[in-house]
C-alpha positions in Angstrom: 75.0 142.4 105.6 75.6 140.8 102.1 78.5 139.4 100.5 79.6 139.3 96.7 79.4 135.5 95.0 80.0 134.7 91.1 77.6 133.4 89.0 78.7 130.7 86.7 78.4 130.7 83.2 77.2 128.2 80.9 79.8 126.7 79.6 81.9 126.3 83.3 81.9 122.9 84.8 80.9 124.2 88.4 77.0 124.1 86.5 75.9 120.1 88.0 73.5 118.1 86.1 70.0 118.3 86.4 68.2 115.7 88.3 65.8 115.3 85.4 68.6 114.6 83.2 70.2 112.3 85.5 67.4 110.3 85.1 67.1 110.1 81.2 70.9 108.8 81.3 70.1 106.2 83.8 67.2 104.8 81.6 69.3 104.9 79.3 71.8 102.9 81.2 69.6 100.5 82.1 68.2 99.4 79.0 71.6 99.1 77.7 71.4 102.1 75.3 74.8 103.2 76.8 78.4 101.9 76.8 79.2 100.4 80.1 82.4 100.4 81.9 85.1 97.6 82.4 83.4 95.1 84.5 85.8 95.8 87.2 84.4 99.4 87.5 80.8 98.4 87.5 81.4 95.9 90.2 83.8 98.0 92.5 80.7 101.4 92.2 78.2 98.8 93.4 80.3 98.0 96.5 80.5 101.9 96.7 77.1 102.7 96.6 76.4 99.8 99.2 78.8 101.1 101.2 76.6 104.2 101.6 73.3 103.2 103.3 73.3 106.4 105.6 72.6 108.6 103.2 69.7 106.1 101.5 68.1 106.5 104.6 68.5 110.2 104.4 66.3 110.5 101.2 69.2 110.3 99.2 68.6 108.8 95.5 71.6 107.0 93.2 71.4 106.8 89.6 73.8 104.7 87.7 74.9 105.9 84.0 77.9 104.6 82.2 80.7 107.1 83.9 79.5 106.5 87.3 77.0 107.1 89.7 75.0 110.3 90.1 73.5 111.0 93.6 70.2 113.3 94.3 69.2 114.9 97.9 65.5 113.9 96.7 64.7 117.9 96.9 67.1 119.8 94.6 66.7 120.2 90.2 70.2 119.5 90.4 72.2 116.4 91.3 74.2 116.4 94.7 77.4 115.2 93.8 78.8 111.8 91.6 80.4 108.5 92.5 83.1 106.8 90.7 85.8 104.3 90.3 88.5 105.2 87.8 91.9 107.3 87.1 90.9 110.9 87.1 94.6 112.1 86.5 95.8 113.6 83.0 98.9 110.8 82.8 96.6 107.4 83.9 99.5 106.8 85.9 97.9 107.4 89.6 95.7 104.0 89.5 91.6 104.0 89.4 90.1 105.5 93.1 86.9 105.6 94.8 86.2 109.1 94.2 82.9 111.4 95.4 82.4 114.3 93.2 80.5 117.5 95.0 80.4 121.2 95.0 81.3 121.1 98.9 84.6 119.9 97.6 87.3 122.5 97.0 90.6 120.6 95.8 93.4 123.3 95.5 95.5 121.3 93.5 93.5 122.2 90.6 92.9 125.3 89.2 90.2 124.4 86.9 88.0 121.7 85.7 86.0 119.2 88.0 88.6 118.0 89.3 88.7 120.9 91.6 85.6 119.0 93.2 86.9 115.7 93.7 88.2 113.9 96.2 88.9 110.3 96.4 90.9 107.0 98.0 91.9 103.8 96.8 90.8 102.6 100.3 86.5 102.1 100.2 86.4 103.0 104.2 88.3 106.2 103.1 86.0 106.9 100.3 82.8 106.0 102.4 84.2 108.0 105.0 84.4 111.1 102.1 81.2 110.5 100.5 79.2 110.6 104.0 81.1 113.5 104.7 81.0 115.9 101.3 77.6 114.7 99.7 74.8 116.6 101.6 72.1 119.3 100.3 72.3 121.6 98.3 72.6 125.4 99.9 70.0 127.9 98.7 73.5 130.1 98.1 74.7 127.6 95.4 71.0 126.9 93.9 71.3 130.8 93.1 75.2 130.3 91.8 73.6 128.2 89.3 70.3 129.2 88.8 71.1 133.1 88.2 72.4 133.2 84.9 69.3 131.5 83.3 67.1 133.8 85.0 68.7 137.2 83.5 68.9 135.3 80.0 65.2 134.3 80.4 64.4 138.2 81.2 66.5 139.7 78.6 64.9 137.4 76.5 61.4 138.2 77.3 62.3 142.2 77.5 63.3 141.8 73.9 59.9 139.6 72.6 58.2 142.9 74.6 60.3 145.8 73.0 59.9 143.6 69.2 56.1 143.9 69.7 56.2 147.6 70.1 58.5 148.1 67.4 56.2 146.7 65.3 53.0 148.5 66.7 55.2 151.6 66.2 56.0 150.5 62.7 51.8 149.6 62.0 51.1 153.7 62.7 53.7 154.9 61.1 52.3 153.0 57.3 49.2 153.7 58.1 48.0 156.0 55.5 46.1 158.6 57.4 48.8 159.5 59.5 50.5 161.3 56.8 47.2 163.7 56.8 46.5 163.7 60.2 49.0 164.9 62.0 49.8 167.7 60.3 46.1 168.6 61.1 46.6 168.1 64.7 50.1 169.7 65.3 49.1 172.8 64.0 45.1 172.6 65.7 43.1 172.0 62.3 41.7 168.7 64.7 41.5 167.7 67.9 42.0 163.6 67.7 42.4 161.1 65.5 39.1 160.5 63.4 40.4 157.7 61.1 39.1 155.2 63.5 41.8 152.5 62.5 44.9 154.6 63.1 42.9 155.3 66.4 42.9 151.9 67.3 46.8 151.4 65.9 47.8 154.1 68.7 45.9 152.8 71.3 47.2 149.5 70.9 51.1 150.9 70.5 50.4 153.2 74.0 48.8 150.1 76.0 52.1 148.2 75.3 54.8 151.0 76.2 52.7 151.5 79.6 52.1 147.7 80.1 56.3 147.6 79.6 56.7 150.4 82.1 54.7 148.5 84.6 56.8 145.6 84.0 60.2 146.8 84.3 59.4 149.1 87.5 62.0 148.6 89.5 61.7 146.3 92.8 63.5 144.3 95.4 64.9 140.9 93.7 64.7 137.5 96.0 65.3 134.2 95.2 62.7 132.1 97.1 63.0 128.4 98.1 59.9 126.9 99.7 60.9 123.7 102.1 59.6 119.5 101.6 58.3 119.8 105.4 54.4 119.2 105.7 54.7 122.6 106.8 57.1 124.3 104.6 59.9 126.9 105.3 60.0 129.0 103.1 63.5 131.0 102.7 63.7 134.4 100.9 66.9 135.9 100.0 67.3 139.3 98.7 70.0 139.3 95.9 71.0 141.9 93.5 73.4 142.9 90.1 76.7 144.3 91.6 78.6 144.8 88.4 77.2 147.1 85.6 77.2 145.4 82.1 77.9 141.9 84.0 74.3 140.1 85.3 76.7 137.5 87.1 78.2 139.5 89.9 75.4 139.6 92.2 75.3 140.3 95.9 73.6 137.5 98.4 72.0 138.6 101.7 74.0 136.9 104.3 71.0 135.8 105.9 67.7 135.0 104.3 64.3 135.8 105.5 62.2 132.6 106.6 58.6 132.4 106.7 55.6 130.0 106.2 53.3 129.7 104.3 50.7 132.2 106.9 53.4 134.5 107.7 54.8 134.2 103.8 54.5 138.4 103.0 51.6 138.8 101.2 52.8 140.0 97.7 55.5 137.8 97.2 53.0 135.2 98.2 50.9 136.8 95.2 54.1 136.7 92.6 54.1 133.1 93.9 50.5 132.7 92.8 51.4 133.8 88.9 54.5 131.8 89.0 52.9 128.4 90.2 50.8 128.7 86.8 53.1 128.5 84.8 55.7 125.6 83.7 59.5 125.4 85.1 62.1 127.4 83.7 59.7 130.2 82.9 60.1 133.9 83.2 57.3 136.8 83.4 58.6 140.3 83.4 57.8 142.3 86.2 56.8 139.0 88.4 59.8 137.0 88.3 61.2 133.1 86.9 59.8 129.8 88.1 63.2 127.9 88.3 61.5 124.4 89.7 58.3 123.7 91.6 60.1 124.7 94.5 62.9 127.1 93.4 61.8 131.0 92.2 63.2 134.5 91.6 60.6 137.1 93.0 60.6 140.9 92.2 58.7 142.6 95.2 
């Protein structure tokens, strides 16, 4: 069984921040390279943040920047959710809150913008009570919401650096001079092969990239592959695929992923793994798949 899910696009505000980035603005913060909030603010997110020891001891990470305070599961690229203390309403008339920002959150009141993932009280037992409650892991499901659309730009990008190098290969025989003479010659059986021994090598190098492209884009069974922080990792696998054509962001998710470790791990998605791990994050190869994070990949097998 699989179900349909939306992929955002870049420009929505369902995308969270990256973890890594969460950290620059907190340096920033902290060398007070950033403009800081009314005093009140600062003082009432500190009380906040104390307020949520649980998930400290749960491996959970805060990082203060000047709006607020991000949190970090200490496994995901992306933040977890965000603390603050302030009026998100449009009018400033509801009065500053306590307020835990996370994609578990679905607030109906709004039909757009984040403040359809907030949720908040004026009350800091309420808030703590929220916070505990909404901020918890990211789902492999909503790592793939997020993850997807920068894996099909990635590919379309490296599919057209491919199909620009054998345009231009093409282009290279077709000024060559000799191939004026010589193809008439073998058309109509004056010669067998090409003897100008440049224009030989031209061809050659124009055929090995149309069949290296065909390997490439053969077709295969898309996954997105998340490998576990236990000292012996589970390692989840969950077939996805395009569902609406000319729209990479429609994609259908397996309802249940396959989970393996690392002996059981099938042994050519444990080889796509192999190429993957050698290159850097956010890094496609065609025909293998994108290395999202150390621990996040898309697999074709």
């Amino acid at each position: 069984m699989s179900r349909e899910i939306f992929a955002y696009v870049s420009d929505s505000n369902e995308i969270p921040v990256t973890i890594q980035r969460a950290k620059e603005l907190a340096a920033s913060f902290d060398m007070g390279m950033a403009p800081t909030d009314n005093v009140q603010a600062v003082d009432e997110l500190d009380y906040f943040r104390q307020e949520l020891g649980l998930l400290k001891k749960a491996g959970f990470s805060f990082y203060r920047i000047y709006t607020g305070v991000y949190v970090h599961d200490g496994s995901s690229p992306y933040v977890s959710g965000m603390l603050t203390y302030r009026d998100h309403t449009e009018n400033r008339e509801g009065g500053a809150k306590y307020t835990v920002e996370s994609p578990f959150i679905t607030n109906n009141r709004y039909g757009y913008g984040r403040n359809r993932f907030r949720k908040g009280s004026v009350d800091l037992r309420k808030a703590r009570k929220i916070a505990l409650g909404y901020l918890r892991k990211l789902t492999d499901e909503q790592h793939i919401k997020w993850t997807y659309q920068s894996y099909s730009y990635e590919i379309r990008d490296r599919q057209y650096q491919d199909n620009f190098a054998i345009n231009q290969a093409w282009e290279a025989v077709q000024e060559h001079d000799s191939l004026k003479i010589e193809l008439p010659n073998i058309v109509y059986g004056r010669q067998s092969h090409i003897v100008n021994t440049e224009l030989h090598g031209l061809v050659q190098r124009y055929d090995a990239l149309v069949q290296e492209e065909k390997v490439k884009n053969a077709s295969g069974q898309l996954a997105f592959v998340c490998i576990g922080q236990e000292e012996l990792p589970a390692i989840t696998v969950t077939d996805i695929a395009p569902t609406t054509p000319g729209n990479g962001y429609n994609i259908d998710i397996a309802d249940v992923p396959h989970t393996f470790t690392p002996s059981t791990l099938p042994e050519e998605i444990r080889g796509k793994l192999s190429v993957l791990n050698m290159v850097e994050p956010n890094t496609a190869v065609i025909g293998v798949g994108m290395k999202m994070s150390e621990d996040m990949f898309y697999v074709i097998y």
